[in-house]
Biopython code that builds the backbone (N, CA, C, O; Angstrom):
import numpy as np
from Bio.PDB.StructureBuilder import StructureBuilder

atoms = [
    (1, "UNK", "N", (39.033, -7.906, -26.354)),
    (1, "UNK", "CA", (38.141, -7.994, -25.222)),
    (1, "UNK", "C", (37.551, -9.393, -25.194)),
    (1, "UNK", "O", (37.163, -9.916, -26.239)),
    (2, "UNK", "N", (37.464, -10.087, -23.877)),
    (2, "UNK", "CA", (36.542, -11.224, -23.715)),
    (2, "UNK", "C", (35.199, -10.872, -23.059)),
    (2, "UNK", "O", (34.958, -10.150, -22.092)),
    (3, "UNK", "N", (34.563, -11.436, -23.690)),
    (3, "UNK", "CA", (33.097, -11.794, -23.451)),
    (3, "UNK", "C", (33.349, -13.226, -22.942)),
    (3, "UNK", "O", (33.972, -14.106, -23.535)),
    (4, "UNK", "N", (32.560, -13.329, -21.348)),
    (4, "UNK", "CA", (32.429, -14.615, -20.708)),
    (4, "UNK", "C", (31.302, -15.019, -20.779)),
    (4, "UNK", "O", (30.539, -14.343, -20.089)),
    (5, "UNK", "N", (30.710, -16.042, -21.447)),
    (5, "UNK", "CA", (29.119, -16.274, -21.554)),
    (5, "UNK", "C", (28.523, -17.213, -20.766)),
    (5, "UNK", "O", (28.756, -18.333, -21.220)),
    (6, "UNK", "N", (27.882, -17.239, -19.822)),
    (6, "UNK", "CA", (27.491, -18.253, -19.648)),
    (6, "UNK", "C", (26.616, -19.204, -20.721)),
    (6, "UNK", "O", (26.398, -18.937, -21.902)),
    (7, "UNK", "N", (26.275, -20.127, -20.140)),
    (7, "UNK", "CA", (25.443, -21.656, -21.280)),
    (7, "UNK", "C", (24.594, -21.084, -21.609)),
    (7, "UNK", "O", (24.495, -20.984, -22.832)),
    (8, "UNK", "N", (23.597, -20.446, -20.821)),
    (8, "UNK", "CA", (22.210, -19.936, -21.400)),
    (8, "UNK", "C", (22.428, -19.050, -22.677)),
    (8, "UNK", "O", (21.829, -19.224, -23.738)),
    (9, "UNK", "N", (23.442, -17.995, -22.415)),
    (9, "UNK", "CA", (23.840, -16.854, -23.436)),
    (9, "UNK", "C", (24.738, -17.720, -24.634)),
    (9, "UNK", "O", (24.511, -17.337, -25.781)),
    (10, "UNK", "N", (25.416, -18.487, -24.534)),
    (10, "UNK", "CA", (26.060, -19.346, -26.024)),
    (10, "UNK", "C", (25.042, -19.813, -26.446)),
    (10, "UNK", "O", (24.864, -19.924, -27.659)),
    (11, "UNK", "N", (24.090, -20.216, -25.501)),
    (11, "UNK", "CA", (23.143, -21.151, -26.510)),
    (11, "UNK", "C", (22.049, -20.138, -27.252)),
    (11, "UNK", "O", (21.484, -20.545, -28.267)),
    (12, "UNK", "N", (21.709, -18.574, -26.634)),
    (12, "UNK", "CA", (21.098, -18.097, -27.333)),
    (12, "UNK", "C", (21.438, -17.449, -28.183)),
    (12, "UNK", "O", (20.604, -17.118, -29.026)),
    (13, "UNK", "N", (23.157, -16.898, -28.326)),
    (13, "UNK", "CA", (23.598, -15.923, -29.318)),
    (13, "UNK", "C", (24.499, -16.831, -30.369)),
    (13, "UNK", "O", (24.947, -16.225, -31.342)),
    (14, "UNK", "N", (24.788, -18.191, -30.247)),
    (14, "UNK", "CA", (25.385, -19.014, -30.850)),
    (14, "UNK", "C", (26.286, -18.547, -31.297)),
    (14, "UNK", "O", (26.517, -18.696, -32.497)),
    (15, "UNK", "N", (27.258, -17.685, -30.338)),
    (15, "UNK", "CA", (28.621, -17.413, -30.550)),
    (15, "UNK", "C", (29.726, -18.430, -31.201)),
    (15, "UNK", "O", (29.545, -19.646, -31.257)),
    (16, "UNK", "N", (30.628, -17.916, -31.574)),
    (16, "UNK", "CA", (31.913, -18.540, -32.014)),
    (16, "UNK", "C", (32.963, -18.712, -30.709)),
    (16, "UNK", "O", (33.626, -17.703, -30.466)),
    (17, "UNK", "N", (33.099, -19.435, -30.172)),
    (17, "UNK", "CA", (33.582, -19.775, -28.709)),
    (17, "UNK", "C", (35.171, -20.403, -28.719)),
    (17, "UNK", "O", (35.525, -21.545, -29.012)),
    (18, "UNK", "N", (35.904, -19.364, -28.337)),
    (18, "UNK", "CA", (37.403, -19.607, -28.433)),
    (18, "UNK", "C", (37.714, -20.363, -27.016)),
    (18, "UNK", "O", (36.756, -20.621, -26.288)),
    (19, "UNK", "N", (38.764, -20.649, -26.697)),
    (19, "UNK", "CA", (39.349, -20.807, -26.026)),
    (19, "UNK", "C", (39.661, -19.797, -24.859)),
    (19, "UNK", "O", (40.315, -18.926, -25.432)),
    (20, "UNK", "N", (39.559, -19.463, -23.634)),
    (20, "UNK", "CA", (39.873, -18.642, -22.515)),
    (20, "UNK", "C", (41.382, -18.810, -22.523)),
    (20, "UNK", "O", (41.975, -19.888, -22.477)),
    (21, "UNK", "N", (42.070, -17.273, -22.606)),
    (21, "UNK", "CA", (43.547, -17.088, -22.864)),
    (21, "UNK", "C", (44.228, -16.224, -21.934)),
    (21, "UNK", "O", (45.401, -16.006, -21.629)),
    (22, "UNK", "N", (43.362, -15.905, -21.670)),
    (22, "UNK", "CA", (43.672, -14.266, -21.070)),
    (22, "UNK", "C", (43.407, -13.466, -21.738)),
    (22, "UNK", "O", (42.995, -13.600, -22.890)),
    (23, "UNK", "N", (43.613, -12.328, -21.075)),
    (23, "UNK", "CA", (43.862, -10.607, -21.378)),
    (23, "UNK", "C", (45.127, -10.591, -21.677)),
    (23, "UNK", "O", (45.992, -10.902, -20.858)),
    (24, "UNK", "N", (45.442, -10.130, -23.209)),
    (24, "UNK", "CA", (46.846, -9.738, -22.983)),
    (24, "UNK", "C", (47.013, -8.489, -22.143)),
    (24, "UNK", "O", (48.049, -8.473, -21.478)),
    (25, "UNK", "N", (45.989, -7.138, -21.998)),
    (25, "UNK", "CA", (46.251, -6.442, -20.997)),
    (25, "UNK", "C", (45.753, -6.489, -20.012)),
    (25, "UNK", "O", (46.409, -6.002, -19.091)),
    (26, "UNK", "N", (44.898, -6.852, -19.796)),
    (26, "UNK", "CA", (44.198, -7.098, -17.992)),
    (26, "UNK", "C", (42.848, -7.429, -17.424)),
    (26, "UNK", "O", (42.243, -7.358, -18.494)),
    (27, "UNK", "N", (42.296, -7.612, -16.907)),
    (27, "UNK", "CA", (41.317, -7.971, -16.584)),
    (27, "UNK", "C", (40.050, -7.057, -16.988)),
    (27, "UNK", "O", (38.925, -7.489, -17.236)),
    (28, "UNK", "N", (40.535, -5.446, -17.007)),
    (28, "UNK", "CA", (39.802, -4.737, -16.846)),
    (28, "UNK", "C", (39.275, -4.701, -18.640)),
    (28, "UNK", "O", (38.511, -3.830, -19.056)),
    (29, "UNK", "N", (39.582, -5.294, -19.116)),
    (29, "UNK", "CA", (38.653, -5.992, -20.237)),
    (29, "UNK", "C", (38.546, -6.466, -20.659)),
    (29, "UNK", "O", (38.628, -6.512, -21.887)),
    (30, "UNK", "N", (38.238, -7.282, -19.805)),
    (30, "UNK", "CA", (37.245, -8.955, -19.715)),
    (30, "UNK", "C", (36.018, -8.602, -19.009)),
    (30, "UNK", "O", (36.076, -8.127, -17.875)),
    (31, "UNK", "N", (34.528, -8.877, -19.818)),
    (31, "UNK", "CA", (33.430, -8.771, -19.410)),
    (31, "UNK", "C", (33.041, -10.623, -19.173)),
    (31, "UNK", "O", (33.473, -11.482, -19.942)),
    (32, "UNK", "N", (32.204, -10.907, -18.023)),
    (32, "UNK", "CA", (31.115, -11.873, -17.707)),
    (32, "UNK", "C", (29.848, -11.634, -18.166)),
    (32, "UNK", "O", (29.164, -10.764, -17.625)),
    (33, "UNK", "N", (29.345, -12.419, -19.285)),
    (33, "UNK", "CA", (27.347, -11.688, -19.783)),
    (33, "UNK", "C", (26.683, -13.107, -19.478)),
    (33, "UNK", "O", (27.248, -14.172, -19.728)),
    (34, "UNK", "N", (25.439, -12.994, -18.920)),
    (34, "UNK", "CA", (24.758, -13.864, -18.390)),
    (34, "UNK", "C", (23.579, -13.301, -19.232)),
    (34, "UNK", "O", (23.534, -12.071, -19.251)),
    (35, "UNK", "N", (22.609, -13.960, -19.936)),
    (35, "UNK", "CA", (20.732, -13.845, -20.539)),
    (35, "UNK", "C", (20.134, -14.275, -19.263)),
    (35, "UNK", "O", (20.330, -15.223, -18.502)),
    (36, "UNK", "N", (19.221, -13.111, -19.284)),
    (36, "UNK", "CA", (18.077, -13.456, -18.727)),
    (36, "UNK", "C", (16.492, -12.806, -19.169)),
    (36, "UNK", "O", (16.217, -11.757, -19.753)),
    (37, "UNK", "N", (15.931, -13.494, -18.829)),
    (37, "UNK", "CA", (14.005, -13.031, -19.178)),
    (37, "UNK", "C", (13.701, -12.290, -18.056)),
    (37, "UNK", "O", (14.251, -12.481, -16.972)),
    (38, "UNK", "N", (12.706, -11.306, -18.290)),
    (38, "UNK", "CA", (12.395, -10.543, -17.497)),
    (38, "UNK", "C", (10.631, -10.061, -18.101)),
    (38, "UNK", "O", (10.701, -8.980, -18.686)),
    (39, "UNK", "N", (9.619, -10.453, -18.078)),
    (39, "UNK", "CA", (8.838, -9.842, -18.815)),
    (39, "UNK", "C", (8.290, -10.504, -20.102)),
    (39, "UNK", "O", (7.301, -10.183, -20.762)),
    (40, "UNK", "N", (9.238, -11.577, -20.310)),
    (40, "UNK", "CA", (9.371, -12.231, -21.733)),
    (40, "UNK", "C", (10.110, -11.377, -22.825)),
    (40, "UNK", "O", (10.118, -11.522, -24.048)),
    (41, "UNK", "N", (10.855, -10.252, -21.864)),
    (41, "UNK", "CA", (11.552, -9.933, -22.756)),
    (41, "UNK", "C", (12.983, -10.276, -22.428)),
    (41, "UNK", "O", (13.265, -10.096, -21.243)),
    (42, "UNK", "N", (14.090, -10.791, -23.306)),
    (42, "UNK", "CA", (15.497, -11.256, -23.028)),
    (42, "UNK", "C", (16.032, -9.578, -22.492)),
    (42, "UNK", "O", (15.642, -8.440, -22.756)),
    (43, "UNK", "N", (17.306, -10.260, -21.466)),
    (43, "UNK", "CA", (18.002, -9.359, -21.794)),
    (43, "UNK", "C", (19.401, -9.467, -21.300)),
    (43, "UNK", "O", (19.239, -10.488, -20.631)),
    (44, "UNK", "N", (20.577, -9.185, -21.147)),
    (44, "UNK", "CA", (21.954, -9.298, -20.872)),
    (44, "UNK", "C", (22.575, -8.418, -19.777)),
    (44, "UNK", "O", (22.821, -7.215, -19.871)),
    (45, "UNK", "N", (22.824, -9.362, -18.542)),
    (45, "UNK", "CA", (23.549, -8.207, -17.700)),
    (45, "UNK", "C", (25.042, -8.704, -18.220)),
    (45, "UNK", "O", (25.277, -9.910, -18.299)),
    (46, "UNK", "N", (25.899, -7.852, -18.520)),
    (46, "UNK", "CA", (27.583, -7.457, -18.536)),
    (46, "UNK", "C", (28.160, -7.298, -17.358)),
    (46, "UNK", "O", (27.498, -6.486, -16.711)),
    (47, "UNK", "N", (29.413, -7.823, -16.555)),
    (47, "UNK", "CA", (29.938, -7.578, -15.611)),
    (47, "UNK", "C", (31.188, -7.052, -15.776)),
    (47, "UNK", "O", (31.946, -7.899, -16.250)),
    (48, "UNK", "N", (31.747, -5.923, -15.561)),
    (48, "UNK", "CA", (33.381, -6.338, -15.745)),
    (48, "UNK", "C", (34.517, -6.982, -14.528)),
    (48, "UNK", "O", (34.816, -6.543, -13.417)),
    (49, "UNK", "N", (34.944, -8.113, -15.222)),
    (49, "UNK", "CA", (35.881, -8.127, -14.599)),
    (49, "UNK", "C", (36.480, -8.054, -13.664)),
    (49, "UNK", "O", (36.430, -8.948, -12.819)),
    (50, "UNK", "N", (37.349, -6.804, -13.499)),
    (50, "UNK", "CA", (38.011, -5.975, -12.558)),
    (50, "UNK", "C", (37.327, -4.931, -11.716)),
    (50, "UNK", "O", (37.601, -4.595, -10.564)),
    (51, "UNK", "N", (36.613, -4.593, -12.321)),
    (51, "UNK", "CA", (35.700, -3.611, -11.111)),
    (51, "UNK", "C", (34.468, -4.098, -10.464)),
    (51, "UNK", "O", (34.242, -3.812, -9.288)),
    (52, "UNK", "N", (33.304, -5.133, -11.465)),
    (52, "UNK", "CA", (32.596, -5.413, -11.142)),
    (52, "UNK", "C", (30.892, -4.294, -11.469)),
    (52, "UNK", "O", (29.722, -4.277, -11.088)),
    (53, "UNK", "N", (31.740, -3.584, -12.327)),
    (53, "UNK", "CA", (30.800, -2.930, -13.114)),
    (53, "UNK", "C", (29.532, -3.628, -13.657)),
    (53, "UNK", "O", (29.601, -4.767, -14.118)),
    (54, "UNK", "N", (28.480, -2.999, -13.604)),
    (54, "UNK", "CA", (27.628, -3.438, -14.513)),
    (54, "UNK", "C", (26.669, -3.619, -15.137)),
    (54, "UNK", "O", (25.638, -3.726, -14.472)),
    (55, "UNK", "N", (26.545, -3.738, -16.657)),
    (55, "UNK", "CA", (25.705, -2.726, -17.587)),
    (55, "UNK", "C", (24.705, -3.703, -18.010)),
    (55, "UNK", "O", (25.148, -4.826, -18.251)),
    (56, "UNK", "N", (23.016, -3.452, -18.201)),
    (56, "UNK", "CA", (22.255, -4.413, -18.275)),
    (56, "UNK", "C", (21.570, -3.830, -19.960)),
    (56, "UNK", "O", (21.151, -2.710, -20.249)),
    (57, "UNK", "N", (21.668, -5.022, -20.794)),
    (57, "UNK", "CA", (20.806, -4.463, -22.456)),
    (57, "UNK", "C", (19.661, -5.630, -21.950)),
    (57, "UNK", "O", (19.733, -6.751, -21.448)),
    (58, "UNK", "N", (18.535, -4.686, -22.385)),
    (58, "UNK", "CA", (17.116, -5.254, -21.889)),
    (58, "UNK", "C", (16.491, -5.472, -23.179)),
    (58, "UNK", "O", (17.152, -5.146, -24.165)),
    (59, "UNK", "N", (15.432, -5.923, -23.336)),
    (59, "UNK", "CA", (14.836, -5.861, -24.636)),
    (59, "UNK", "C", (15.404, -6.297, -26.238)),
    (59, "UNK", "O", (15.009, -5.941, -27.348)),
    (60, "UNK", "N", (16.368, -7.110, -25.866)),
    (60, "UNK", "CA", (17.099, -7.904, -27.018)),
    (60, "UNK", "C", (16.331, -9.251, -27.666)),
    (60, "UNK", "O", (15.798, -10.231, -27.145)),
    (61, "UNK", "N", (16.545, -8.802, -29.124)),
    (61, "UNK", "CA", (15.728, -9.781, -29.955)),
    (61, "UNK", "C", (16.996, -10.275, -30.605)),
    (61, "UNK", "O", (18.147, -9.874, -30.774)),
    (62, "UNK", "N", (15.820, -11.959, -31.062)),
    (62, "UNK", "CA", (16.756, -12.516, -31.568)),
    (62, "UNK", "C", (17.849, -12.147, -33.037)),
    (62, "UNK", "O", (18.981, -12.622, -33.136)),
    (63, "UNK", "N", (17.414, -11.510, -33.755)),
    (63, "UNK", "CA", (18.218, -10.795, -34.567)),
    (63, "UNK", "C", (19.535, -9.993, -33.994)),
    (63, "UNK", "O", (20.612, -9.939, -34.588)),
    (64, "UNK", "N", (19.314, -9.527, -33.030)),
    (64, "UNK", "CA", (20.000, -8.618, -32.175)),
    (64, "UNK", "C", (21.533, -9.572, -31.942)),
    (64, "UNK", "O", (22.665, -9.090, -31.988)),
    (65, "UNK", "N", (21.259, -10.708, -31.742)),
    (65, "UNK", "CA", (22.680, -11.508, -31.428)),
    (65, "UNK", "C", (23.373, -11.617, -32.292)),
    (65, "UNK", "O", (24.451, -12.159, -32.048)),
    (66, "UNK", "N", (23.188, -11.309, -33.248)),
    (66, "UNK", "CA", (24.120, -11.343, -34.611)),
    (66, "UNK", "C", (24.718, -10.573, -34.534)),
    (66, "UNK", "O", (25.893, -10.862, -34.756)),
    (67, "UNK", "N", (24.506, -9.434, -34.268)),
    (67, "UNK", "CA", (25.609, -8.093, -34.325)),
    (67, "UNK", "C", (25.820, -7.602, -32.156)),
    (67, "UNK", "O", (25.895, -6.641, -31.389)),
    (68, "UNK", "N", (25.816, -8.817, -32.184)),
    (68, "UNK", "CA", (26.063, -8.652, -30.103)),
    (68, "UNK", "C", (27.177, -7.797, -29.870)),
    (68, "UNK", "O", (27.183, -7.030, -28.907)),
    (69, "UNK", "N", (28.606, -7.908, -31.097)),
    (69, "UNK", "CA", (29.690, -7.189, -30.611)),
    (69, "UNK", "C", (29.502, -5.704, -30.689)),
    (69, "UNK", "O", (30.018, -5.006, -29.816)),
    (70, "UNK", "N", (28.714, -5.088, -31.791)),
    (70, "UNK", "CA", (28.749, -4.192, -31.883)),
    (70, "UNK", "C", (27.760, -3.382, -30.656)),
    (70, "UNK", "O", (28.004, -2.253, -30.230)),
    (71, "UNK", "N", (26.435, -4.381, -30.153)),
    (71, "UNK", "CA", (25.655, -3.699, -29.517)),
    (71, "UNK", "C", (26.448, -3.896, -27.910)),
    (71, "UNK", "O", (25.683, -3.541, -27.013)),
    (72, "UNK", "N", (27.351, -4.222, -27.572)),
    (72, "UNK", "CA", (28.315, -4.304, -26.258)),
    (72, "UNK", "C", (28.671, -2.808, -26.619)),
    (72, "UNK", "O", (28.013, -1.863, -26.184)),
    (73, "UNK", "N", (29.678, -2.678, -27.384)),
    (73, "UNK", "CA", (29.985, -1.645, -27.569)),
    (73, "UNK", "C", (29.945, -0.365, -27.308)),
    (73, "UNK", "O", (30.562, 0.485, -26.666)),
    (74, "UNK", "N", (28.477, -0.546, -28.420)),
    (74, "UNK", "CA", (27.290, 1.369, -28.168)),
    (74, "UNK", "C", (27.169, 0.607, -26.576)),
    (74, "UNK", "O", (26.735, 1.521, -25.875)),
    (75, "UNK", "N", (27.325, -0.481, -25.787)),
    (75, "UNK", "CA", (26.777, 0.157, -24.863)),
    (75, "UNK", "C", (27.468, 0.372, -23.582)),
    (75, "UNK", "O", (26.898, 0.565, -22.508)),
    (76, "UNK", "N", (28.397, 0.337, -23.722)),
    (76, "UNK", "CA", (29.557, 0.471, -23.437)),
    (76, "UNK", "C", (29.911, 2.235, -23.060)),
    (76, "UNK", "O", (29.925, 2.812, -21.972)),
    (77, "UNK", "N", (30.211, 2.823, -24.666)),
    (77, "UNK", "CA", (30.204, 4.088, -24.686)),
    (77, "UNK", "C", (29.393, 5.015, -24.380)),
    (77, "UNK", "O", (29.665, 6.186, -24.117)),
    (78, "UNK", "N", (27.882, 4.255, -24.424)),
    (78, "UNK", "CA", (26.858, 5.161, -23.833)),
    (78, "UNK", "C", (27.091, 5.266, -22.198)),
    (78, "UNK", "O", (27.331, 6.417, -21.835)),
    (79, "UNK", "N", (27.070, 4.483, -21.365)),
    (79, "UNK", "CA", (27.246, 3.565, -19.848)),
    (79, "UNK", "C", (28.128, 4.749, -19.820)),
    (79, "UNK", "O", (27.731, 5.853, -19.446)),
    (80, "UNK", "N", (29.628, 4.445, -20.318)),
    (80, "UNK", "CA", (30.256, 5.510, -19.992)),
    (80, "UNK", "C", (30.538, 7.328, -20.188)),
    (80, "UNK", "O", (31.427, 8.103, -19.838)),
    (81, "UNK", "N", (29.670, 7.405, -20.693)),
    (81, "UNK", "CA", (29.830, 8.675, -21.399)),
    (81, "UNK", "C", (28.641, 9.025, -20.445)),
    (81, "UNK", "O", (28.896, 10.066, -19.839)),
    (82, "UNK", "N", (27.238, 8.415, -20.063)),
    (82, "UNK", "CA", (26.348, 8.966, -18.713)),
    (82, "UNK", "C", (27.026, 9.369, -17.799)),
    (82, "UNK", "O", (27.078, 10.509, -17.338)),
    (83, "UNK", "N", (27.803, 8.074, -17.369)),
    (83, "UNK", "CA", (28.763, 8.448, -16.226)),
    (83, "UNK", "C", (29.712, 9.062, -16.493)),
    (83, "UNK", "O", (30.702, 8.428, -16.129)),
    (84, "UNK", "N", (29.980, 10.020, -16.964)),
    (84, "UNK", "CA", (30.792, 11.734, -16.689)),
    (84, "UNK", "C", (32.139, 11.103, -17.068)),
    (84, "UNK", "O", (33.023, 11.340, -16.245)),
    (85, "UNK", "N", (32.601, 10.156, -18.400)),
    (85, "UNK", "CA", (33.655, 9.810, -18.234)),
    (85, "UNK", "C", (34.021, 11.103, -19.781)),
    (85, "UNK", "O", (32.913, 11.469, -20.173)),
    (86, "UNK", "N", (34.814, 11.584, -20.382)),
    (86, "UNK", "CA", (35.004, 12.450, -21.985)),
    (86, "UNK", "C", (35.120, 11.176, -23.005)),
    (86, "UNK", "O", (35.386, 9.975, -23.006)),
    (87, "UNK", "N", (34.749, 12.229, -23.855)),
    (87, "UNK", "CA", (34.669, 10.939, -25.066)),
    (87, "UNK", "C", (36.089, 10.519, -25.489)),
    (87, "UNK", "O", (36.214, 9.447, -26.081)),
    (88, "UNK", "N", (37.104, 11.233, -25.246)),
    (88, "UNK", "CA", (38.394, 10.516, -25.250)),
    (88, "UNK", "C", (38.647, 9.262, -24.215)),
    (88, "UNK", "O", (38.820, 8.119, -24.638)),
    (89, "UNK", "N", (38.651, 9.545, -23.023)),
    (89, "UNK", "CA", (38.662, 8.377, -22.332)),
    (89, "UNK", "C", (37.930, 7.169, -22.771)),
    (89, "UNK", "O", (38.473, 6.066, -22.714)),
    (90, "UNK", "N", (36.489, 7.354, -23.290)),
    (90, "UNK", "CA", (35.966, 5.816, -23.944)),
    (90, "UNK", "C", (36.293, 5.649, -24.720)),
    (90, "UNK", "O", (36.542, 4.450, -24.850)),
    (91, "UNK", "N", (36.697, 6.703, -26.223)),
    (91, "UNK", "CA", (37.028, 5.826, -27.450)),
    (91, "UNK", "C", (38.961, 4.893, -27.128)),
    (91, "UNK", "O", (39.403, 3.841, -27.590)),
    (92, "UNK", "N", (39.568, 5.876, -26.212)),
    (92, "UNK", "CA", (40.574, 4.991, -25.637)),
    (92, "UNK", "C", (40.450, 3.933, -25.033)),
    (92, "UNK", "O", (41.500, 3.318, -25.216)),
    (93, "UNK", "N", (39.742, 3.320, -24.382)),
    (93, "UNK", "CA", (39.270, 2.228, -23.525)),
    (93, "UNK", "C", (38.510, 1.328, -24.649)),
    (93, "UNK", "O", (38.713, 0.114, -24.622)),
    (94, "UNK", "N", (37.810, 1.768, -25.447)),
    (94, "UNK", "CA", (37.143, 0.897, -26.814)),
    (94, "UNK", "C", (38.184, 0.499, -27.752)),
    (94, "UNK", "O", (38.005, -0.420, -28.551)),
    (95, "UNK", "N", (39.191, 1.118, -27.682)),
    (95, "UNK", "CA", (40.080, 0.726, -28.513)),
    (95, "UNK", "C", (41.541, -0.247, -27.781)),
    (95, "UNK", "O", (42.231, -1.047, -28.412)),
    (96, "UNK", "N", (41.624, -0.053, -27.024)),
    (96, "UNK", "CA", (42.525, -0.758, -25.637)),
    (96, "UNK", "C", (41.520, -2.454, -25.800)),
    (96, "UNK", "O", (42.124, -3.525, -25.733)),
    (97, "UNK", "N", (40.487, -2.412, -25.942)),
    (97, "UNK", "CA", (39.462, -3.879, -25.767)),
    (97, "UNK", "C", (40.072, -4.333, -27.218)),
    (97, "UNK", "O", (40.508, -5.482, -27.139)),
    (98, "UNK", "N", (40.237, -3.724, -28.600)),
    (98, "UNK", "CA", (40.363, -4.703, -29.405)),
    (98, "UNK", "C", (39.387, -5.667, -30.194)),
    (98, "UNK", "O", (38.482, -5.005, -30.702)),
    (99, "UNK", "N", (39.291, -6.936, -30.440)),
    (99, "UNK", "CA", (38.488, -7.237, -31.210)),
    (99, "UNK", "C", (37.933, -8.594, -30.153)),
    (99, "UNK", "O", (38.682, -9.369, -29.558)),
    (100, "UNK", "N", (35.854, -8.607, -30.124)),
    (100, "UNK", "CA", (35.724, -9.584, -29.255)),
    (100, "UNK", "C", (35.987, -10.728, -29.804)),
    (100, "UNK", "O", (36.058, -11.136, -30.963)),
    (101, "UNK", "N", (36.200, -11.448, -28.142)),
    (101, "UNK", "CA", (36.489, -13.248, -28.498)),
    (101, "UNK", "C", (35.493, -13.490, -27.100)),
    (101, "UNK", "O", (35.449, -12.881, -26.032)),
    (102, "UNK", "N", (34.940, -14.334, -27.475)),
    (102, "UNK", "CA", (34.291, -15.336, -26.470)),
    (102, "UNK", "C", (34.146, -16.707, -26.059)),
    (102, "UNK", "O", (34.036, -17.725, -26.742)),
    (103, "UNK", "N", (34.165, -16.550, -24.899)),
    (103, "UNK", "CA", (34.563, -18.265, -24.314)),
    (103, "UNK", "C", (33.556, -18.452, -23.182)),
    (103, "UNK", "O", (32.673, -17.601, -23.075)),
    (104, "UNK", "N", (33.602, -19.662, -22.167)),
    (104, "UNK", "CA", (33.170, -19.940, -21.196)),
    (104, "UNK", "C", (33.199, -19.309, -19.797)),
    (104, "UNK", "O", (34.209, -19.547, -19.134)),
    (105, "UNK", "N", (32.503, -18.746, -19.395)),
    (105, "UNK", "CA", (32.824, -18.388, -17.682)),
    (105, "UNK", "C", (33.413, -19.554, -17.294)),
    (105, "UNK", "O", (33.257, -20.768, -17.418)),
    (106, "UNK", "N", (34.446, -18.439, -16.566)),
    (106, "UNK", "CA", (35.629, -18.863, -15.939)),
    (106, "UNK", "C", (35.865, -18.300, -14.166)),
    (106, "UNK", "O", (36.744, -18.772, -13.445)),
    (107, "UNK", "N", (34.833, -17.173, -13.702)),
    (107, "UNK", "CA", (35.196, -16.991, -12.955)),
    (107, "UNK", "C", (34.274, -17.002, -11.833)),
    (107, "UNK", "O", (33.155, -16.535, -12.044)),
    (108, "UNK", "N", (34.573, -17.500, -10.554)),
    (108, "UNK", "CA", (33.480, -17.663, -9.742)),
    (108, "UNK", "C", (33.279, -16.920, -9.264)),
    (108, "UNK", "O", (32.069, -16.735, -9.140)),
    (109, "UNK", "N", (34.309, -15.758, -8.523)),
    (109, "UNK", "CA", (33.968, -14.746, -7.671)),
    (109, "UNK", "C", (33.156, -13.648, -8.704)),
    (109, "UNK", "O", (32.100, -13.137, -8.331)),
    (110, "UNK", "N", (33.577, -13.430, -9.640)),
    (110, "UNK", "CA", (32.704, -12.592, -10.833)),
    (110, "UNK", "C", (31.042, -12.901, -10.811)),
    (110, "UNK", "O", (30.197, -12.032, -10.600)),
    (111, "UNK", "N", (30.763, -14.295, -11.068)),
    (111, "UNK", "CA", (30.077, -14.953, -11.314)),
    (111, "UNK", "C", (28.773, -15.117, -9.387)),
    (111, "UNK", "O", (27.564, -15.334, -9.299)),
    (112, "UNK", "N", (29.669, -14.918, -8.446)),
    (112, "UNK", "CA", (29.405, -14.841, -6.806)),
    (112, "UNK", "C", (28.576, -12.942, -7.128)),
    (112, "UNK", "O", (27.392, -12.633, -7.260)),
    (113, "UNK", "N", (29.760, -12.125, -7.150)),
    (113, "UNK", "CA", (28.983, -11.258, -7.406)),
    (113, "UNK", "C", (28.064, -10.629, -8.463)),
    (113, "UNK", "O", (27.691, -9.456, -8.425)),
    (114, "UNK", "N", (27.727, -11.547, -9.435)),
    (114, "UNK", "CA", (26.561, -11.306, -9.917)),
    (114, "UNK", "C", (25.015, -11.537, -9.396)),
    (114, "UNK", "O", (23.904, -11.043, -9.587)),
    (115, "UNK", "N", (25.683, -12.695, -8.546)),
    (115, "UNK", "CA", (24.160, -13.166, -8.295)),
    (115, "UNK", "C", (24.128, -12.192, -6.812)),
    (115, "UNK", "O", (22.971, -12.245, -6.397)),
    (116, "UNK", "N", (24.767, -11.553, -6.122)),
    (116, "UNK", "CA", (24.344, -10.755, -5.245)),
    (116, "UNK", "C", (23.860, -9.241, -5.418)),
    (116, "UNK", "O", (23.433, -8.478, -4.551)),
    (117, "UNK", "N", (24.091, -8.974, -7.099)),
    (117, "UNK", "CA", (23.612, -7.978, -7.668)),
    (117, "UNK", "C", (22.188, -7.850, -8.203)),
    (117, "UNK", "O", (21.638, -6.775, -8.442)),
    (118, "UNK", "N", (21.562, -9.259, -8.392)),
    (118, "UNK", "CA", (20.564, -9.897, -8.716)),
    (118, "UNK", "C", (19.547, -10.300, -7.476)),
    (118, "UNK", "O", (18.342, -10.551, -7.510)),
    (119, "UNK", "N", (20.157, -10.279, -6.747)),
    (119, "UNK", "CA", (19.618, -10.785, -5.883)),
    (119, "UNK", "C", (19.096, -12.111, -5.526)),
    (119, "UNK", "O", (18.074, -12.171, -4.841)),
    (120, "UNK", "N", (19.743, -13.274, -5.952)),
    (120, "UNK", "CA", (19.657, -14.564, -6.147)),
    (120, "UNK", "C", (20.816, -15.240, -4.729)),
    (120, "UNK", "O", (20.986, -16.452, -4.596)),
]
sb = StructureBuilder()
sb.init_structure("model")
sb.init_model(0)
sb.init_chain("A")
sb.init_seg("    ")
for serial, (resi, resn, name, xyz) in enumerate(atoms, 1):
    if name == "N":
        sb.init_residue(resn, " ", resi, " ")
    sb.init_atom(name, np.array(xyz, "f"), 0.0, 1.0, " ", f" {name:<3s}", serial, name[0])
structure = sb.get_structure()
């Protein structure tokens, strides 16, 4: 799975930042995560990709970025498992993603509809 970060989010989770390669399977997991403050508290909207899904972790501390892959994840399976998906279908789809890599946003229309989700 890719994680697309924008600058604000590399600079706060001080990721390990690969190279943008692709999906070897598809778009549909590849996430866009943008930080933002809200309150003074951080927090991460997730976009996907291909649908344009998207899942917001609020209340993230700085400790919290250390283990970012794992907290995508739980939140991931939670997101989907609200939404009426069986727990087979997510642990298949969690396992279809693979292991994260993260790089630079790359995409504008992704990146277009975020900020109309935001309202910016």
């Amino acid at each position: 799975m890719y994680i697309q970060c924008t600058k604000k989010l590399l600079e706060a989770g001080k990721f390990e930042l690969g190279e943008y390669q692709g999906s070897e399977l598809s778009p549909f997991y590849e996430w866009h995560a943008n930080l933002f403050v809200l309150h003074r508290r951080k927090g991460v909207l997730l976009m996907n990709n291909a649908t344009r899904y998207g899942i917001v972790l609020y209340g993230l501390k700085a400790t919290e970025f250390k283990r970012f892959d794992q907290i995508v994840f739980d939140a991931i399976w939670e997101t989907f498992l609200a939404e009426g998906f069986s727990e087979e279908q997510v642990r298949k789809y969690i396992e279809n993603c693979g292991e994260v890599r993260y790089s630079k946003t790359n995409s504008r229309s992704v990146l277009g509809h975020y900020r109309n989700l935001i309202g910016i």
